[in-house]
C-alpha positions as CSV (number, residue, x, y, z in Angstrom):
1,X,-25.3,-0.1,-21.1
2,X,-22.4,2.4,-19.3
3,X,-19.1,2.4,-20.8
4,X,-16.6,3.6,-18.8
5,X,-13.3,5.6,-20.4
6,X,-10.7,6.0,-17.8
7,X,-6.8,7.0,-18.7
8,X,-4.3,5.9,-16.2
9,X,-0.7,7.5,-16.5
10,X,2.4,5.8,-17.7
11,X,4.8,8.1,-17.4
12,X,4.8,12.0,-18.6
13,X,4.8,12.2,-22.0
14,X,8.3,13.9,-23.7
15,X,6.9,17.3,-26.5
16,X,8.6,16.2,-29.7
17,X,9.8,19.5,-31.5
18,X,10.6,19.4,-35.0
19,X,14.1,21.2,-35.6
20,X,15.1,22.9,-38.6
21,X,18.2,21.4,-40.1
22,X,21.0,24.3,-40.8
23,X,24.8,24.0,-41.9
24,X,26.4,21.3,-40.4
25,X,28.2,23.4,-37.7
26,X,24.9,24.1,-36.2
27,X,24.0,20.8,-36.8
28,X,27.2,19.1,-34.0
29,X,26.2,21.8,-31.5
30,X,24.0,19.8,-28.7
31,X,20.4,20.3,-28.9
32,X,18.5,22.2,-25.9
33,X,15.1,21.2,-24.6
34,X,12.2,23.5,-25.2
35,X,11.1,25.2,-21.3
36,X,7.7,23.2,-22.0
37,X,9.8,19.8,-22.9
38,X,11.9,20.4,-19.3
39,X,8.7,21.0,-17.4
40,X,7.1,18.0,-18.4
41,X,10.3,15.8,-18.2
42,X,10.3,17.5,-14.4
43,X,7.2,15.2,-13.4
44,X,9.0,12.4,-14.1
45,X,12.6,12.5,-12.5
46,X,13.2,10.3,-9.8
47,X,15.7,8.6,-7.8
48,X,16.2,5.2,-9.7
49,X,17.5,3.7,-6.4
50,X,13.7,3.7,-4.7
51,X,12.1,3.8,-8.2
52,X,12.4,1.4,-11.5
53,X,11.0,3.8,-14.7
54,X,8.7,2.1,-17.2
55,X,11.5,-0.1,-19.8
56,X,8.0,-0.5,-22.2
57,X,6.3,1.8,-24.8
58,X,2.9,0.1,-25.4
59,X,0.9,-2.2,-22.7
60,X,-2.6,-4.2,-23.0
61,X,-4.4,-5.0,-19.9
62,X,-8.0,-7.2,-19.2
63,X,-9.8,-5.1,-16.5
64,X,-12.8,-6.3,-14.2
65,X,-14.5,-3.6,-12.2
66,X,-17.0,-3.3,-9.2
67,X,-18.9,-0.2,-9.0
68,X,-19.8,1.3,-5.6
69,X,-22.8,4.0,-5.2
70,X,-24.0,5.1,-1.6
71,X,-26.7,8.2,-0.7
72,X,-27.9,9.0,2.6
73,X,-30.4,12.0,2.5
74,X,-31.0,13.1,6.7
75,X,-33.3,15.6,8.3
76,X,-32.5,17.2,11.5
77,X,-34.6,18.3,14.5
78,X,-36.7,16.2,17.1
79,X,-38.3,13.9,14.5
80,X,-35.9,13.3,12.3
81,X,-35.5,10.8,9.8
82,X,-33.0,9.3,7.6
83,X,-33.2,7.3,4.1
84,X,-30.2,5.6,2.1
85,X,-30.4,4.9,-1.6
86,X,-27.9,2.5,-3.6
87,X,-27.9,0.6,-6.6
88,X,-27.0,-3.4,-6.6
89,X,-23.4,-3.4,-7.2
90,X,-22.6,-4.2,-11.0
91,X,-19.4,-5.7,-12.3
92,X,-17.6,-4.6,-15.3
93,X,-15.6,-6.2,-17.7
94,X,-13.0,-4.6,-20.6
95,X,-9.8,-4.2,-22.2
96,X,-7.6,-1.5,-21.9
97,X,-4.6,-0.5,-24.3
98,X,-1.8,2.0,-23.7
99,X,1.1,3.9,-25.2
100,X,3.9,5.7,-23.3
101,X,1.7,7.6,-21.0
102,X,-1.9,7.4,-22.2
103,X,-4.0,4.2,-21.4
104,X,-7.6,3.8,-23.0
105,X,-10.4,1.3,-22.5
106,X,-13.8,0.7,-21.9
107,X,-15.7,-1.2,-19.6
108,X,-19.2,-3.4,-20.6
109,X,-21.6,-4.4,-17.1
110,X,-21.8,-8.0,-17.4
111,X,-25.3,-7.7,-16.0
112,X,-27.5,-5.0,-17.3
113,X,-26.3,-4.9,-21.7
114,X,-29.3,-2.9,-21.9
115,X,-28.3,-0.2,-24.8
116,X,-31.3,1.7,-23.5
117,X,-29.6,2.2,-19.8
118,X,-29.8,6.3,-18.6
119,X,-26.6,5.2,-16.8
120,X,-23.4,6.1,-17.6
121,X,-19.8,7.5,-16.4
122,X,-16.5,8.9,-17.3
123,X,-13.3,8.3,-14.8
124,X,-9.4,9.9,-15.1
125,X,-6.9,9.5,-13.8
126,X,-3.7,11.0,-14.4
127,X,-0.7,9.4,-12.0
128,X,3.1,11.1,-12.6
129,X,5.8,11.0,-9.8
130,X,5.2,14.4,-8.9
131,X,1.5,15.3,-9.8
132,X,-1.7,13.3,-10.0
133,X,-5.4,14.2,-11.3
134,X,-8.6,12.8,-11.2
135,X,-11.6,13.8,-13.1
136,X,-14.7,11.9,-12.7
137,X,-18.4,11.8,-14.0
138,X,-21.2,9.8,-13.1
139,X,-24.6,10.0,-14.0
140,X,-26.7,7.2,-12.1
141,X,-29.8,5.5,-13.5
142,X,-33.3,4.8,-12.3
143,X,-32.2,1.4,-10.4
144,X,-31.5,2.7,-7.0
145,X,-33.1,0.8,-3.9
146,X,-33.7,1.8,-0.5
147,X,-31.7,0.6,2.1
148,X,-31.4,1.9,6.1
149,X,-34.9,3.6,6.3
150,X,-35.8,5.3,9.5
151,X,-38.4,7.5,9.9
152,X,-38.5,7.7,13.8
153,X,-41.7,7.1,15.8
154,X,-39.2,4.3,17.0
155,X,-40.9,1.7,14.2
156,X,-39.4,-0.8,12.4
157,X,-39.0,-0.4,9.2
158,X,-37.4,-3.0,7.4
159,X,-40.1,-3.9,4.8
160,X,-38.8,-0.8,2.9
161,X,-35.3,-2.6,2.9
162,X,-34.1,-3.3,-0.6
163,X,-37.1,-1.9,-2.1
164,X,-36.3,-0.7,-6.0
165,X,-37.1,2.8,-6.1
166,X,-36.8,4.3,-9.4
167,X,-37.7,8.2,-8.2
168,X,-34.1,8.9,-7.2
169,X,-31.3,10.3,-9.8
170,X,-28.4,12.1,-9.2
171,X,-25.0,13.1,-10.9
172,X,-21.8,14.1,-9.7
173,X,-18.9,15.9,-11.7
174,X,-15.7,17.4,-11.0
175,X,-12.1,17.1,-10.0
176,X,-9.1,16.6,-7.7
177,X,-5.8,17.5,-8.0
178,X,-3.0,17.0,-6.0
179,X,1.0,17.5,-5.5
180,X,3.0,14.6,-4.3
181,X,6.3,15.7,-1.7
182,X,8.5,13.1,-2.0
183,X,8.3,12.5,-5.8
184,X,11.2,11.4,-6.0
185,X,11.3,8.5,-4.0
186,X,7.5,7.6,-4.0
187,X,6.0,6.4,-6.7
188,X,1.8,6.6,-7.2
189,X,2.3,5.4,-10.8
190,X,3.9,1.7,-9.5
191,X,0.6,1.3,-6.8
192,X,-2.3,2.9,-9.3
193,X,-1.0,2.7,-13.1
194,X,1.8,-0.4,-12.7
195,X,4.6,2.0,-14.7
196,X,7.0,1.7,-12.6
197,X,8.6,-0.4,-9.9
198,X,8.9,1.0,-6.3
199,X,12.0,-0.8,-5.2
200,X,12.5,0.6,-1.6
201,X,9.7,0.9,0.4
202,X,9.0,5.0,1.2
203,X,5.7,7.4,1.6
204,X,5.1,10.8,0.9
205,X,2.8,13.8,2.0
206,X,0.2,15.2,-0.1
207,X,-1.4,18.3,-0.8
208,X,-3.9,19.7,-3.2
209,X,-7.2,21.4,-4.3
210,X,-10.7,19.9,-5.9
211,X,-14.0,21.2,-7.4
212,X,-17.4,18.9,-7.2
213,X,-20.6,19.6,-8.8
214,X,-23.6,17.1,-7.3
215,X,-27.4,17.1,-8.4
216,X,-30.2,15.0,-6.5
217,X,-33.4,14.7,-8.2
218,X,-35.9,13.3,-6.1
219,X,-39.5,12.0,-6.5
220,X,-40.7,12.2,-2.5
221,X,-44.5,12.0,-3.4
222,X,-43.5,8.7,-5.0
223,X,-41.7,7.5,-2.3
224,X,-44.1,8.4,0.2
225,X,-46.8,6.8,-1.7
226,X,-44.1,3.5,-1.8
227,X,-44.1,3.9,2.1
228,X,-48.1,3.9,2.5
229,X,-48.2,0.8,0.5
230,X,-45.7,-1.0,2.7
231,X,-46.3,0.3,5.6
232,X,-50.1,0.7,5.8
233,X,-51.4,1.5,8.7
234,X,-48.3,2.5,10.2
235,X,-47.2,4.6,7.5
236,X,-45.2,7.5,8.5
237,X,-45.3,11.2,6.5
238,X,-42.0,11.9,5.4
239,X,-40.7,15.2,7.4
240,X,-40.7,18.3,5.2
241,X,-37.3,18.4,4.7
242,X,-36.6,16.0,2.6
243,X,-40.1,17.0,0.8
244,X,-37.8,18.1,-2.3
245,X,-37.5,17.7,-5.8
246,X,-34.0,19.0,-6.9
247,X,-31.2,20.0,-4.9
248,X,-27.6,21.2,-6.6
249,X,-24.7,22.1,-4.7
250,X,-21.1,23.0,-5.6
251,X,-18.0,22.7,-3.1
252,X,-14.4,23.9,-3.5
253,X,-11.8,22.0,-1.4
254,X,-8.3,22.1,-0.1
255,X,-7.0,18.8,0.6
256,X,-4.3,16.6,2.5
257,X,-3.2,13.4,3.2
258,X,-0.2,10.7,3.4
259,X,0.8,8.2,1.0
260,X,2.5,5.3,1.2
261,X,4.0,2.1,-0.7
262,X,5.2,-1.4,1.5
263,X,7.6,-3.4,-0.7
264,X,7.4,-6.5,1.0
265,X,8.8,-9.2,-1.6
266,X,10.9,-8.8,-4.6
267,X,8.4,-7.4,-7.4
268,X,5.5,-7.1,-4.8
269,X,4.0,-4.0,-3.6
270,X,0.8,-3.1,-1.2
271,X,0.2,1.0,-1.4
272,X,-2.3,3.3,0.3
273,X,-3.2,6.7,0.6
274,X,-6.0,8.8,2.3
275,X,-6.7,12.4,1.6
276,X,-9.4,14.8,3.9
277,X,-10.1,17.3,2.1
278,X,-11.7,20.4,3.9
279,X,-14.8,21.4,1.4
280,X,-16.4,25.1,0.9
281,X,-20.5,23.5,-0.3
282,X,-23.0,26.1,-1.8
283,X,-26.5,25.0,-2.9
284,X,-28.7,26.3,-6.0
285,X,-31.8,25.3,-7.2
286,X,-34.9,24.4,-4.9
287,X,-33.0,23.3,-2.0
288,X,-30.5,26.9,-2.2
289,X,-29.8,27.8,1.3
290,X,-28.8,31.2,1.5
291,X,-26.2,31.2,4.2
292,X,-23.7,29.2,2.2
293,X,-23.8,31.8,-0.3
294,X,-21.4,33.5,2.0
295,X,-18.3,32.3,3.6
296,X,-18.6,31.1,7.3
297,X,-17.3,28.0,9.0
298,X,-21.0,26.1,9.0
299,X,-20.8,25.5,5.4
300,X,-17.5,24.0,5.5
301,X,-17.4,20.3,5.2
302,X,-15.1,17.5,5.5
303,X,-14.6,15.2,2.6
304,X,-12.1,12.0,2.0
305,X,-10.5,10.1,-0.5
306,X,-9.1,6.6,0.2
307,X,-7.0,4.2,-2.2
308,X,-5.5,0.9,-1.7
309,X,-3.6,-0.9,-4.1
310,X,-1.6,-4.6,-4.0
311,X,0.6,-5.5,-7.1
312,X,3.1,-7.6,-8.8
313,X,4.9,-6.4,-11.6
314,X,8.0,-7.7,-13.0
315,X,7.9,-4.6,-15.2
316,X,7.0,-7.5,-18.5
317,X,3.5,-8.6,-16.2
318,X,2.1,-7.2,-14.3
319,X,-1.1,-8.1,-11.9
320,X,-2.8,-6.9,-9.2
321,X,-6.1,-5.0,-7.9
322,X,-7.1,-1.9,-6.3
323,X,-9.7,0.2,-5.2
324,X,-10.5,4.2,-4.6
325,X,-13.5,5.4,-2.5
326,X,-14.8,9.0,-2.6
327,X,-16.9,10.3,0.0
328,X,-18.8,13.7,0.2
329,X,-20.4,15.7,2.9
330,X,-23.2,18.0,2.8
331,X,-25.1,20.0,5.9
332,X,-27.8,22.6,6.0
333,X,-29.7,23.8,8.8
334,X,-32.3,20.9,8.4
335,X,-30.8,18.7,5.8
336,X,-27.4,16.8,4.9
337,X,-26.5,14.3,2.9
338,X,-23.6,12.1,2.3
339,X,-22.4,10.8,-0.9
340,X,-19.8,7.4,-1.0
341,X,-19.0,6.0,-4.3
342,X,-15.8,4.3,-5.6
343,X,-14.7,1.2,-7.7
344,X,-12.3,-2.0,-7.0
345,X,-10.5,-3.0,-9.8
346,X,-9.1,-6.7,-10.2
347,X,-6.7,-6.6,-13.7
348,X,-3.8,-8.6,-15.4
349,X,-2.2,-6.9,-18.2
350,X,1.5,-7.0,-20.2
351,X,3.9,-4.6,-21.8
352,X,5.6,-4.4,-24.8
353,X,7.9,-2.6,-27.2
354,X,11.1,-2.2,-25.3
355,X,12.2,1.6,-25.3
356,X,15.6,2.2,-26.9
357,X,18.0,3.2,-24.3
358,X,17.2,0.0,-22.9
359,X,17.4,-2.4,-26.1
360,X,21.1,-0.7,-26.1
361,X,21.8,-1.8,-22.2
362,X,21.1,-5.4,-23.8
């Protein structure tokens, strides 16, 4: 069983400082905001002609998620060969609560409530008007099948197709952050954290940096011996380059990208962004290749990050669904290998607890 934790942004949270009451001249005198209290505040200011700011302190949301996993492992030269990995798709089912700017849930899989599951994951995302973060972990389980096998000799290999395959593991950490331009007419938060209302449609340029850590462990005597059983007498030796057990690799990117929300009906909004991110990879372990230890264009990659968002909120309900895919690059002189994972998201949720300043407006 995976439980999921992710934290979606309302809007920045305000430091309260506790004051220390003096004489009662001190006391009239108009209290100044703390440089940290400013800063934070700063994430949030926006013009209220394009952008609606949250009017609600607490919200409760019902959350059902699909999970994406996709891993292509390639070997180069005049035989080469190329072998995808991905788990059935699983969907997700939980509750979320939030106040102000922090939102907490989990997520149960409605197909596998195994408690003894080796799966499991960890998803953030932080969304302000000026900033945004995202800080993932995923740790996959033994339930990956293959899918798109070719292993040259021009053969066809489709009894290998959807064939579980339980000698592949792999996890991925890290993060990405990014700056938003035009903060203070776009909003991120009204597409991917339904905060606030994007009144006028508008877009913005993005810019940012990221760190990934990714680990394949691979059982390639098992899979061979999985491809002499199906195969048989045309069974095919898998090329030595993908005759591995462990390969690591970190990268450090520098990303951009465009965002932006279409308000096509009152309430109604349909958002998008993509980000290509250009990715500095080095490899450890058995798989270390040691000219990416060094900087030089070959072991530079590009990377991407795509999101896509439609929703109705009436700031009381709001409704919609959305969906963020990652994908990762990796080449060495004989190897690569791709990594594409996201989720799609299909949610209802209310808020609640009207702030103050606009109880008083009423």
């Amino acid at each position: 069983m995976m439980i999921t934790t992710p934290v979606f942004a309302q809007e920045t949270a305000a430091v309260v400082v506790d004051s220390v009451k003096t004489d009662t001249v001190t006391a009239s005198k108009p209290k100044k905001l703390g440089l940290i209290r400013r800063i934070i505040r700063g994430f949030d200011k926006v013009d209220e002609r394009y952008i609606e700011p949250q009017h609600y302190v607490y919200a409760a949301m019902l959350q059902g998620t699909r999970n994406y996993d996709h891993y292509t492992l390639r070997s180069s030269g005049p035989n080469s060969q190329s072998i995808s990995f991905s788990p059935d798709s699983e969907v997700r089912l939980g509750p979320y609560a939030g106040w102000r700017w922090v939102f907490l849930g989990y997520t149960l899989s409605l197909e596998n409530l195994s408690v003894n599951s080796h799966k499991s994951g960890f998803d953030l995302s932080v969304y302000s008007s000026q900033i945004g973060l995202d800080l993932f972990y995923h740790r996959t389980a033994h339930d990956f099948k293959l899918r798109d096998v070719n292993l040259g000799h021009q053969q066809d290999y489709s009894a290998l197709n959807n064939v579980s395959f339980e000698g592949f593991t792999t996890d991925i950490t890290g993060f990405n952050f990014y700056y938003i331009f035009n903060h203070r007419k776009f909003s991120y938060p009204a597409a991917f954290s339904q905060s606030t209302i994007q009144k006028i449609s508008c877009g913005s340029w993005l810019a940012g940096f990221g760190y990934t850590q990714n680990s394949i462990d691979f059982d390639h005597e098992k899979l061979q011996a999985v491809i002499n059983e199906r195969m048989g007498a045309r069974s095919v030796e898998l090329d030595s380059a993908l005759q591995f057990r462990n390969i690591k690799y970190i990268d450090f990117s520098l990303s951009g990208g465009y965002a932006y929300n279409w308000v096509f009906a009152r309430n109604w909004l349909l958002g998008g962004s993509i980000q290509l991110a250009a990715s500095h990879k080095r490899s450890t372990g058995e798989m270390s290749d040691r000219k990416s230890r060094g900087f030089s264009i070959g072991n530079v990659n590009l990377d991407g990050i795509g999101r896509l968002a439609l929703v109705y909120n009436n700031m009381r309900w709001y409704a919609g669904c959305s969906m963020v895919m990652h994908t990762y690059n990796y080449n060495m002189s004989r190897f690569s290998t791709n990594n594409t994972f996201g989720s799609a998201n299909l949610y209802v949720g209310i808020n609640f607890g009207l702030k103050k300043k606009y109880r008083e407006k009423k």
